[in-house]
C-alpha positions as CSV (number, residue, x, y, z in Angstrom):
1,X,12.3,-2.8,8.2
2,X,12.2,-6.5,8.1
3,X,8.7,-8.0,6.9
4,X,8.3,-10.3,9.9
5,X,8.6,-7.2,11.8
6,X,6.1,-5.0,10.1
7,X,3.6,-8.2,9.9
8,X,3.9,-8.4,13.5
9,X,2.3,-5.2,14.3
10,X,-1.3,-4.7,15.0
11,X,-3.3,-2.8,12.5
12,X,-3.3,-0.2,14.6
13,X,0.2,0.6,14.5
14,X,0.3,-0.2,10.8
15,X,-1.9,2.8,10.0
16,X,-0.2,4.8,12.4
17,X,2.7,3.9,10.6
18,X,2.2,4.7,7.3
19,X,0.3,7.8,7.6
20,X,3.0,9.1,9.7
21,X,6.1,8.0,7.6
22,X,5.0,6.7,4.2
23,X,4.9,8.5,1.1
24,X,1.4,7.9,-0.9
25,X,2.3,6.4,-4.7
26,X,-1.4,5.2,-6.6
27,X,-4.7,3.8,-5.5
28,X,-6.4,0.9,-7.4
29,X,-9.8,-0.4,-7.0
30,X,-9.7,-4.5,-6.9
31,X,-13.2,-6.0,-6.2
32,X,-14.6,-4.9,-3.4
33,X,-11.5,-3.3,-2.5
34,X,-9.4,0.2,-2.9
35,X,-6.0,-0.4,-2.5
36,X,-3.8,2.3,-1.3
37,X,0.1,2.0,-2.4
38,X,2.6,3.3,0.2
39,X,6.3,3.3,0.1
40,X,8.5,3.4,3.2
41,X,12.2,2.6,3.6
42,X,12.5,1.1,0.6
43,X,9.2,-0.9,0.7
44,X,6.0,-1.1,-0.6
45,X,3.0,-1.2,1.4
46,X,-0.4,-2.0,0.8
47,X,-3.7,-0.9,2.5
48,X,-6.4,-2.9,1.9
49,X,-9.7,-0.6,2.3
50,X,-12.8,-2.4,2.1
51,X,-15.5,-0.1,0.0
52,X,-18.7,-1.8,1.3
53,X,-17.7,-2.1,5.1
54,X,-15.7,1.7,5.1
55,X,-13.2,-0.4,6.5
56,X,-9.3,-0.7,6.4
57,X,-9.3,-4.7,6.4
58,X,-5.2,-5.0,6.4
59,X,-2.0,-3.8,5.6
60,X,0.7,-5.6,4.2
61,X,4.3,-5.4,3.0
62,X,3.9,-5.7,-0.9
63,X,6.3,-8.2,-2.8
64,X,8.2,-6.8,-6.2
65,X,5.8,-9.7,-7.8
66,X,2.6,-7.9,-6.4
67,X,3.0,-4.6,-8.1
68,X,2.2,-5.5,-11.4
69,X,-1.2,-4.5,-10.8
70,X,0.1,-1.2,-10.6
71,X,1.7,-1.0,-13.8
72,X,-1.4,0.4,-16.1
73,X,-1.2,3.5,-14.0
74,X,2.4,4.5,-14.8
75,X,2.5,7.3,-17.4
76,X,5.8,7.7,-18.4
77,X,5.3,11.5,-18.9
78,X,5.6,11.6,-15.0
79,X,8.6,9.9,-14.8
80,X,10.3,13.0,-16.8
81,X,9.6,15.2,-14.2
């Protein structure tokens, strides 16, 4: 999947998307925001859920640079299994 591609779908079909063929990975909470992590084919997706409003806001492909807010929730226990 290319990233124009994805970026060019409506929300809609976003959500359908990932909750259809994505595999969940971690949740963080950023602000005002819990942000779900998502991989499919090979990317990283990230849903932007708005806490206040109960409200996806968007969902975007991730970049490799983006993750690192990820990285305090790696145990390295898990990775064992």
């Amino acid at each position: 999947m290319r990233q124009v591609t994805f970026n060019e779908l409506s929300l809609t079909d976003k959500a359908l998307l990932v909750a259809e063929f994505g595999s969940y990975l971690e949740s963080i909470e950023f602000y005002d925001f819990r942000i779900h992590l998502f991989s499919l084919n090979a990317n990283f997706i990230e849903v932007y859920y708005n806490i206040l409003t109960r409200q996806i806001e968007r969902i975007i492909l991730a970049d490799y640079n983006e993750l690192d807010k990820y990285l305090s929730r790696i145990v390295i226990r898990s990775l064992k299994k």
